[in-house]
C-alpha positions in Angstrom: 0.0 0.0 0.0 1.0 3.7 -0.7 -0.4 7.1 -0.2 -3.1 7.6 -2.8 -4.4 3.8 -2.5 -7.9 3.1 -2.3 -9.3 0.7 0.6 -12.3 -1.2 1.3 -14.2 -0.2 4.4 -16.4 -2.1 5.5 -18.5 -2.2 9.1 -17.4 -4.1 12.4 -19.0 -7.9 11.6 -20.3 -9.9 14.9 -17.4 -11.4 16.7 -15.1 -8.8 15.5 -14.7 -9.7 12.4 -15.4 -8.1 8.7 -19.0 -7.5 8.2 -20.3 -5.5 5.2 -18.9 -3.5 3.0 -19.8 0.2 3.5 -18.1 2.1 1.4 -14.3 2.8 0.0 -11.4 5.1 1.0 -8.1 6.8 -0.1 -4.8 7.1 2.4 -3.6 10.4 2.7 -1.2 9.7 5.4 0.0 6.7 7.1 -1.9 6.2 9.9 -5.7 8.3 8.1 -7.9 7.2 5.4 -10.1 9.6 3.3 -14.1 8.7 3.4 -15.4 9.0 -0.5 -18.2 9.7 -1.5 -21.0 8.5 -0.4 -20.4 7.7 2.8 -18.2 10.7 3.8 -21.9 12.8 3.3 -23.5 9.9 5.6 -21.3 10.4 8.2 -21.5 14.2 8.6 -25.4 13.9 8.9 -25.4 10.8 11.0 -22.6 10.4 13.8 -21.0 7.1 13.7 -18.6 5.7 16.2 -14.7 4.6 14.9 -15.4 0.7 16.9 -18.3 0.3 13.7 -15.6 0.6 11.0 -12.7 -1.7 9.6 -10.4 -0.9 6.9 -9.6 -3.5 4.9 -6.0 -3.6 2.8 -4.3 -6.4 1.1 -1.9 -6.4 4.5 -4.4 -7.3 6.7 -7.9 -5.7 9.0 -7.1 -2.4 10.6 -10.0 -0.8 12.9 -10.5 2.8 12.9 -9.9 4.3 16.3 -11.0 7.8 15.6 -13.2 9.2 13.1 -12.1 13.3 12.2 -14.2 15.3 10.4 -12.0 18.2 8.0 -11.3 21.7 10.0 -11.4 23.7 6.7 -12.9 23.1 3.3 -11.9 21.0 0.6 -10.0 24.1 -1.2 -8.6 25.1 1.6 -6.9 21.8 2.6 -6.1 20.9 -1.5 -3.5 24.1 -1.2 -2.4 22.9 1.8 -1.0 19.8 0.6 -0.3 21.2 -2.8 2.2 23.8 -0.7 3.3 21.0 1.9 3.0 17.5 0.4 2.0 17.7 -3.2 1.8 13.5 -3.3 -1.1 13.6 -1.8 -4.3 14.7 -3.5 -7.6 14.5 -1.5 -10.8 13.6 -3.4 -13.2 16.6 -4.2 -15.8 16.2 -1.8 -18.3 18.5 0.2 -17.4 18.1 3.4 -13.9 16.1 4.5 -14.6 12.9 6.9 -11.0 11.0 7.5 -10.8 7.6 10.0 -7.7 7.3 11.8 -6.0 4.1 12.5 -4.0 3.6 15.1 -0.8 1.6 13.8 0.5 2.4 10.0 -1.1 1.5 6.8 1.8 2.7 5.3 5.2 2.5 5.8 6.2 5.6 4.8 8.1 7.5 8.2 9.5 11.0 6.4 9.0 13.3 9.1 6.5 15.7 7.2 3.7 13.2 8.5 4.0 14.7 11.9 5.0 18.3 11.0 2.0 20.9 12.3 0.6 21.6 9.3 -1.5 18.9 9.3 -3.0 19.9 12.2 -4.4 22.9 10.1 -6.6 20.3 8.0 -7.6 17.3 10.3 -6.4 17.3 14.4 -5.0 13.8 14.8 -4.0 12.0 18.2 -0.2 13.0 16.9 -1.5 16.8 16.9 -0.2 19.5 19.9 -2.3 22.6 18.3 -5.6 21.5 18.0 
């Protein structure tokens, strides 16, 4: 898996396991996964909790521990990372939703993952300003 890779996300099944697929997702950073369309728009009318959600890579089940809605718009984050971290291209949507996982999707450790800007488009457990 890389930044930009779609994932399958699919809800918490009975016993723990994989239950239904939900919806789909992009990583934009090692530890978060973008929500597409349509389930991004579901989840900022409908508060779900992160235990409900798996991601589901070729590497194995990850469970979403937090679920973190965008701080700005879509524009607004897109120059962001066009400024800071031009790899990685969000998907045009209305409002941002992003699950993050606790332990990496990608192993990908440059230090601009943890540098404060990010903080300016989603606050993460890593984040000291938000």
């Amino acid at each position: 898996m890389q930044i930009g890779s779609e994932v399958a996300i699919h809800a918490l099944g009975d016993g723990g396991g994989v239950g239904d697929l939900v919806g789909t997702g992009k990583i934009i950073h090692p530890q978060v996964v973008q929500v597409l369309p349509p389930l991004d728009a579901e989840l900022s009318r409908v508060a779900g909790q992160a235990g409900e959600f798996v991601i589901v890579t070729p590497e194995g089940n990850h469970q979403v521990s937090r679920i973190r809605p965008g701080l700005v718009s879509y524009p607004e984050a897109a120059a962001v990372l066009a400024r800071e971290a031009p790899e990685v291209e969000l998907v045009a949507t209305e409002t941002i939703v992003a699950f993050e996982i606790e332990e990496l999707v990608v192993e990908d450790l440059r230090p601009l993952w943890s540098d404060p800007w990010w903080c300016s488009i989603l606050c993460l457990s890593s984040c000291t300003h938000c």
